[in-house]
ChimeraX commands (.cxc) that place a marker at each C-alpha (Angstrom):
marker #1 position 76.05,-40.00,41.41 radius 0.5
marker #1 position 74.27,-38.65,38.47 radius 0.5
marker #1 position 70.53,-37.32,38.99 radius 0.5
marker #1 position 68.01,-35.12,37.32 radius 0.5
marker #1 position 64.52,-34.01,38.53 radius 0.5
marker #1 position 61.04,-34.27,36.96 radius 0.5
marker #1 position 59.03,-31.81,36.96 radius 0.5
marker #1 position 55.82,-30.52,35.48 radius 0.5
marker #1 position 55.13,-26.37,35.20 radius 0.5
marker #1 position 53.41,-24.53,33.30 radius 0.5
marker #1 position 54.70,-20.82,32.20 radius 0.5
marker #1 position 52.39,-18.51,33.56 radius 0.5
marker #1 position 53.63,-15.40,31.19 radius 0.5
marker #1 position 52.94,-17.79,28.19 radius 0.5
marker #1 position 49.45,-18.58,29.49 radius 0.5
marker #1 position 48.46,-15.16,29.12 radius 0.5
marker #1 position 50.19,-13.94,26.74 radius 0.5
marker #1 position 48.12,-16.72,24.47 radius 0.5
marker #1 position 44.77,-15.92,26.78 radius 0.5
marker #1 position 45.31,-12.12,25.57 radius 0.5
marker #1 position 45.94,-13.03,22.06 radius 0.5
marker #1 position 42.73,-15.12,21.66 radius 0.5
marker #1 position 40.81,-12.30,23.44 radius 0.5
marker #1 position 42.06,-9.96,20.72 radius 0.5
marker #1 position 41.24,-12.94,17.93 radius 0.5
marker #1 position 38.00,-13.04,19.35 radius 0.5
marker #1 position 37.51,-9.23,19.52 radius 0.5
marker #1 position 37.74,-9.16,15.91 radius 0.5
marker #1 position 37.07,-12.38,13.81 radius 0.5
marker #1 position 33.74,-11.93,12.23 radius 0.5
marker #1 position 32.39,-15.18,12.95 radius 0.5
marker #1 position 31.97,-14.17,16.58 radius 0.5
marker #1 position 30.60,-11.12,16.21 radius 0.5
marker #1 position 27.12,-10.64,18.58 radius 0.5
marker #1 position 27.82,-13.48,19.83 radius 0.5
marker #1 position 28.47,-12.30,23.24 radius 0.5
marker #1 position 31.97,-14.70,23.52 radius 0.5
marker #1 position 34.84,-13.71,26.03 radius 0.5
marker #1 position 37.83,-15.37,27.20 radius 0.5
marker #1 position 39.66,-14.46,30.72 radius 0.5
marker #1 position 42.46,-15.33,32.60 radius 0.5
marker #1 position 41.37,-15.80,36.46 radius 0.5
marker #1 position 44.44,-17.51,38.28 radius 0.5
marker #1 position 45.01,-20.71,37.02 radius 0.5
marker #1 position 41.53,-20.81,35.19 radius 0.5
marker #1 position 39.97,-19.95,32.33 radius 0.5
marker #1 position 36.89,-19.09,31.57 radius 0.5
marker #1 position 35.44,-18.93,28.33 radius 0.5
marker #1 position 31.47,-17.96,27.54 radius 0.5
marker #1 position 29.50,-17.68,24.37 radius 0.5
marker #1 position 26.09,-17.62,23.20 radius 0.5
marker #1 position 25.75,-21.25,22.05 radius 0.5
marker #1 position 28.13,-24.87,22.69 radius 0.5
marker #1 position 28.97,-24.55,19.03 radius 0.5
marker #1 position 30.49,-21.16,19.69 radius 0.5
marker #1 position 32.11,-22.17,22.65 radius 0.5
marker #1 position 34.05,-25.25,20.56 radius 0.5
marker #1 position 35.49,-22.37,18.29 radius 0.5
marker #1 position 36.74,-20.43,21.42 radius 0.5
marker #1 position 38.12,-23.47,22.61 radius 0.5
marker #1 position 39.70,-24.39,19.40 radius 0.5
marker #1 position 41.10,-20.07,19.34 radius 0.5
marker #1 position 42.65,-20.50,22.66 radius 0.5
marker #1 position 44.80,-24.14,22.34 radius 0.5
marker #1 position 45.66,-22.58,19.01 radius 0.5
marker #1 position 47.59,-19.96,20.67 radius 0.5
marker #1 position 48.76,-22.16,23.04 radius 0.5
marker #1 position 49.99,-24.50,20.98 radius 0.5
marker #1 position 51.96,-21.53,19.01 radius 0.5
marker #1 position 53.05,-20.37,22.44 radius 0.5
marker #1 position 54.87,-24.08,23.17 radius 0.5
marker #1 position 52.29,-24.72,26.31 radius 0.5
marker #1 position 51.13,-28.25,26.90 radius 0.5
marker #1 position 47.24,-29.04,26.19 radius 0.5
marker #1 position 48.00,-31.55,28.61 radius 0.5
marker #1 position 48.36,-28.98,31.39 radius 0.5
marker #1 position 44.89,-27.97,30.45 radius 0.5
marker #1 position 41.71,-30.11,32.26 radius 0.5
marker #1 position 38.49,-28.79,31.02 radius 0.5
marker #1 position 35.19,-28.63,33.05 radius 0.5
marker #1 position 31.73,-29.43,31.78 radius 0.5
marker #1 position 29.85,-27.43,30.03 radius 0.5
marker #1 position 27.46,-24.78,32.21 radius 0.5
marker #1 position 24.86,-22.82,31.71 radius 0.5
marker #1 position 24.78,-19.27,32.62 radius 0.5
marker #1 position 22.76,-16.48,32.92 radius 0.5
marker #1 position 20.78,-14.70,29.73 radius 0.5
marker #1 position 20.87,-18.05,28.01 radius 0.5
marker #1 position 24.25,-17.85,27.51 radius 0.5
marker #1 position 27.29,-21.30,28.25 radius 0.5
marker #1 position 30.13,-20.98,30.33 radius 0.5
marker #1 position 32.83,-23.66,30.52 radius 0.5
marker #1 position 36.08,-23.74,32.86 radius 0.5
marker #1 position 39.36,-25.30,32.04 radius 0.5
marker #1 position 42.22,-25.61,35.04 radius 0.5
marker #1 position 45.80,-25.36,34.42 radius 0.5
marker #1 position 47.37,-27.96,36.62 radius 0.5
marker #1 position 50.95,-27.36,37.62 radius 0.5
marker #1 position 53.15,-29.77,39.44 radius 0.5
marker #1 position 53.03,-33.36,39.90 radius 0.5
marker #1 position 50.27,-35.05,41.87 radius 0.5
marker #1 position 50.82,-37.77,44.27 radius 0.5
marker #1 position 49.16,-40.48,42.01 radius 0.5
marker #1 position 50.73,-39.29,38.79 radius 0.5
marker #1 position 54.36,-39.66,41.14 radius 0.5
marker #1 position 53.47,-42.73,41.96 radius 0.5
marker #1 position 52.27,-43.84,38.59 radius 0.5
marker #1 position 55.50,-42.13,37.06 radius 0.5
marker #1 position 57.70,-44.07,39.84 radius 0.5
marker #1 position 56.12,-47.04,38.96 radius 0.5
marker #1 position 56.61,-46.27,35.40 radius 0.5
marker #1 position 60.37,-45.92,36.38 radius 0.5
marker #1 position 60.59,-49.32,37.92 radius 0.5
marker #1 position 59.72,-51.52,35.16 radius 0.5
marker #1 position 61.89,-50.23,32.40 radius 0.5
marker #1 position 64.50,-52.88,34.45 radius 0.5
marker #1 position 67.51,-50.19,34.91 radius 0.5
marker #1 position 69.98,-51.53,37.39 radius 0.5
marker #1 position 71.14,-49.05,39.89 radius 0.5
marker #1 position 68.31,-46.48,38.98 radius 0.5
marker #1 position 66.42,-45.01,42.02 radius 0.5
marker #1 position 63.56,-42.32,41.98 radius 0.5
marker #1 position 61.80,-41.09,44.97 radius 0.5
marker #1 position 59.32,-37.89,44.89 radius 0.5
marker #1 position 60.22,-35.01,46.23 radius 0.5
marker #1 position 57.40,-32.39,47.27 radius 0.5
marker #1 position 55.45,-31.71,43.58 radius 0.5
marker #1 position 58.89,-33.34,41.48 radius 0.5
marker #1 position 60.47,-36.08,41.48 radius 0.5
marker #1 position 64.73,-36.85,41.72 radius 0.5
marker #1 position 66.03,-39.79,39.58 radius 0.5
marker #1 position 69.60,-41.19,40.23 radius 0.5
marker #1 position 71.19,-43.56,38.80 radius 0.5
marker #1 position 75.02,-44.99,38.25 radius 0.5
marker #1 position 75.25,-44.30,34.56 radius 0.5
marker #1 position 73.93,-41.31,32.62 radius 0.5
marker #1 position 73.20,-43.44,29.82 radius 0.5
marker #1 position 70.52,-45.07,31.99 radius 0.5
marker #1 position 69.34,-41.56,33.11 radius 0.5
marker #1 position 69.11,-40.08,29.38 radius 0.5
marker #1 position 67.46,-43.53,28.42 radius 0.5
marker #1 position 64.32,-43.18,31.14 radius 0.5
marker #1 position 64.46,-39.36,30.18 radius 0.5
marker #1 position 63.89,-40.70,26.31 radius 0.5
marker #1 position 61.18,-43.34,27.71 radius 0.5
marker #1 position 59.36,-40.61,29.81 radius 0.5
marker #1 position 59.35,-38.23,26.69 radius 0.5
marker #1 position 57.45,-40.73,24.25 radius 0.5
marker #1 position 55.02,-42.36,27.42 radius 0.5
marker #1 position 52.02,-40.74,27.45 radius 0.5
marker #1 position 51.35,-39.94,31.23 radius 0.5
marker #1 position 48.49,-37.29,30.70 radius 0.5
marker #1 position 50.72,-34.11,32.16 radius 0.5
marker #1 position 53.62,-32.05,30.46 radius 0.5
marker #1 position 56.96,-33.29,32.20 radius 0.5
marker #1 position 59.90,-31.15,32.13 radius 0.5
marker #1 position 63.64,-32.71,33.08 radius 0.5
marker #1 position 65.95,-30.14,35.06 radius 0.5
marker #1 position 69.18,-29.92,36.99 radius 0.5
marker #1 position 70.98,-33.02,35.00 radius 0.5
marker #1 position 73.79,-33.40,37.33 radius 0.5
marker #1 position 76.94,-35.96,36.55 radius 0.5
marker link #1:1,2 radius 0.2
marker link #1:2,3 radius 0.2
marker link #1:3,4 radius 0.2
marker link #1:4,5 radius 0.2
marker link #1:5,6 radius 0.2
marker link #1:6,7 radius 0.2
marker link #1:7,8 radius 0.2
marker link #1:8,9 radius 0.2
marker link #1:9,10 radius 0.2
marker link #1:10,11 radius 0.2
marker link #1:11,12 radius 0.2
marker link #1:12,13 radius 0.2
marker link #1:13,14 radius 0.2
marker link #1:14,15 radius 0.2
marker link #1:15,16 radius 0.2
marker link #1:16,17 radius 0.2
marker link #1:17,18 radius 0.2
marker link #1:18,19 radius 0.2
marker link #1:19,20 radius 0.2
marker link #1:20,21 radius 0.2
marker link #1:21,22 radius 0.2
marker link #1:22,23 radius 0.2
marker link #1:23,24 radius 0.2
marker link #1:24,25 radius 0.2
marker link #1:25,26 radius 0.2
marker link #1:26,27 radius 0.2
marker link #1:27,28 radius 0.2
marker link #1:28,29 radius 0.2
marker link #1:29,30 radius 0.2
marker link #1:30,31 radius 0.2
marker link #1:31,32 radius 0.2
marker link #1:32,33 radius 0.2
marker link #1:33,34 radius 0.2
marker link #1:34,35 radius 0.2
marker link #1:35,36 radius 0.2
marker link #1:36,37 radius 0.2
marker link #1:37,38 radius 0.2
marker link #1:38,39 radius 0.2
marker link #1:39,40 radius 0.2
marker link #1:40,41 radius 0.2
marker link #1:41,42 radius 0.2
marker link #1:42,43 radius 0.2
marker link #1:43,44 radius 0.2
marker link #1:44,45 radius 0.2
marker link #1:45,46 radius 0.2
marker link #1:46,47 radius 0.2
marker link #1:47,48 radius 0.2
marker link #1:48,49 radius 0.2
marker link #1:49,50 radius 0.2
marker link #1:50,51 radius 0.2
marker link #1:51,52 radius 0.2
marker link #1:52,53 radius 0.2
marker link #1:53,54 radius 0.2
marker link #1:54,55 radius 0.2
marker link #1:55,56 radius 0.2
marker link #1:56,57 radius 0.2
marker link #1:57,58 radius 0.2
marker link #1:58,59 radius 0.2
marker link #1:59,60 radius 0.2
marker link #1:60,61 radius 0.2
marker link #1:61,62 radius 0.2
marker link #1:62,63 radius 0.2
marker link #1:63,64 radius 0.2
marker link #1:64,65 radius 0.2
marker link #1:65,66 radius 0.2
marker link #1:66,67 radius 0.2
marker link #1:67,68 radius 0.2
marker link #1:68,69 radius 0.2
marker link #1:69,70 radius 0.2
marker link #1:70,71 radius 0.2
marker link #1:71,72 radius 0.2
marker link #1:72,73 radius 0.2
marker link #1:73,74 radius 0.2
marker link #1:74,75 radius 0.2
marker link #1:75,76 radius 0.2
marker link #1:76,77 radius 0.2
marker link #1:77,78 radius 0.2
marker link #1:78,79 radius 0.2
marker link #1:79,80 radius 0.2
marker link #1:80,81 radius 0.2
marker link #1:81,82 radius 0.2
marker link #1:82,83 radius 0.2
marker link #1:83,84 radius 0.2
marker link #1:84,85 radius 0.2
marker link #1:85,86 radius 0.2
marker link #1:86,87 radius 0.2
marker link #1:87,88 radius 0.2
marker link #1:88,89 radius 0.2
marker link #1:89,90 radius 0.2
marker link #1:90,91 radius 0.2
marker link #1:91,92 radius 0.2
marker link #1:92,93 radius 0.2
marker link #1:93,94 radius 0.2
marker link #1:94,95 radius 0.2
marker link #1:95,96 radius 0.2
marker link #1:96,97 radius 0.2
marker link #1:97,98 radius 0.2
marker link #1:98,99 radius 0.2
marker link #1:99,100 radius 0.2
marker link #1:100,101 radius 0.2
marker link #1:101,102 radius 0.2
marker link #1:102,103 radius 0.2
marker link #1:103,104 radius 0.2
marker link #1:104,105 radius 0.2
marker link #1:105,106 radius 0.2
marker link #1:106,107 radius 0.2
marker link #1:107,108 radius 0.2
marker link #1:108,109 radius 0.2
marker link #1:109,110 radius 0.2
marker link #1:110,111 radius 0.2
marker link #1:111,112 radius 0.2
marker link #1:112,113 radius 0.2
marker link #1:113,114 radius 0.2
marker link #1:114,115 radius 0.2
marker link #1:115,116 radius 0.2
marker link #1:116,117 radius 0.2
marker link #1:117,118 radius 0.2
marker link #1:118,119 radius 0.2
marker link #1:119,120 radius 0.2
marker link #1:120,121 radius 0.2
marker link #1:121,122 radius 0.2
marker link #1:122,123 radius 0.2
marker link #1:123,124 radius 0.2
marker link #1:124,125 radius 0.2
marker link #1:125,126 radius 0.2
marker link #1:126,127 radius 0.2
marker link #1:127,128 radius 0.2
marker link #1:128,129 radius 0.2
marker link #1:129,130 radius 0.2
marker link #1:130,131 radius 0.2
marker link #1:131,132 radius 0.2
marker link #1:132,133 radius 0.2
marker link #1:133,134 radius 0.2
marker link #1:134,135 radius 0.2
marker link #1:135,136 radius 0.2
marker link #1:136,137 radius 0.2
marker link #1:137,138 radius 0.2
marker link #1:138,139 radius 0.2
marker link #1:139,140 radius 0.2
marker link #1:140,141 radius 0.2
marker link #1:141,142 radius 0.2
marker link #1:142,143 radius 0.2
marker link #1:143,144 radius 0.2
marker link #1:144,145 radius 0.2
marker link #1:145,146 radius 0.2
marker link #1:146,147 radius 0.2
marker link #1:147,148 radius 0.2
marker link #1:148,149 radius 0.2
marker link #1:149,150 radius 0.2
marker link #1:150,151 radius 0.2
marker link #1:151,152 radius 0.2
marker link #1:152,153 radius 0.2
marker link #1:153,154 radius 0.2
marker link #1:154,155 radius 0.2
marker link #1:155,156 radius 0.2
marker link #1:156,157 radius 0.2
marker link #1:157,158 radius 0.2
marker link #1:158,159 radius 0.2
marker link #1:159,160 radius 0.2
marker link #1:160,161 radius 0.2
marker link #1:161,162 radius 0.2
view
């Protein structure tokens, strides 16, 4: 029976690769010069401080710029709020998230169900979640309908089996 997983990752070499490339950016564009602003990798955050909000907006625009160029998601990215930190300066926090929560599964299960596929099953499986069906066309059809949904996470399709 044909099947295929969803899945939702994030490449970690890509991340900072585009982290270390808006550091540099930063190092060197005049517009942030004395302004104190650094960018850094820490896990699966990052942390960005400047002198002023304003500043931080441009740091933030700097980094999903390289992102983007680097073909990672801005959906994988959930930004904190805005703090303040110490010698009047702002610090603001933005998580990676990686894998597929158990409300998104459900919501993407649910999602799933209602297209009205006969003999399509999907059940989640750890942080991914396995979609069989009797027909591939039905399989690339929900892949097709999960690609233009907008479910708030970067979704992935692997192991297409026949």
């Amino acid at each position: 029976m044909p099947s295929f997983d969803v899945v939702s990752q994030v490449d970690a070499q890509e991340v900072r690769n585009a982290v270390d490339q808006a550091a540099r950016e930063v190092g060197t564009r005049f517009d942030f010069k004395g302004t104190d602003s650094s960018i850094e990798l820490n896990g699966l955050e990052i942390v960005m401080r400047s002198i002023t909000e304003d500043r931080l907006n441009a740091l933030r625009q700097v980094l999903e710029e390289k992102l983007v160029k680097r073909k990672v998601s801005l959906k994988a990215l959930s930004y904190g709020k805005v703090e303040d930190a110490a010698g009047g300066t702002v610090r603001q926090v933005a998580t990676l998230t990686a894998g597929i929560s158990s409300d998104k599964a459900k919501q993407i299960n649910t999602f799933i169900k209602n297209l009205g596929l006969k003999g399509l099953q999907s059940q989640t499986q750890g942080d991914q979640i396995r979609v069989t069906g009797k027909k591939r066309d039905d399989l690339q059809s929900v892949i097709a309908s999960l690609r233009e949904a907008d479910l708030g996470i970067p979704l992935q399709f692997e192991n297409f089996r026949d």
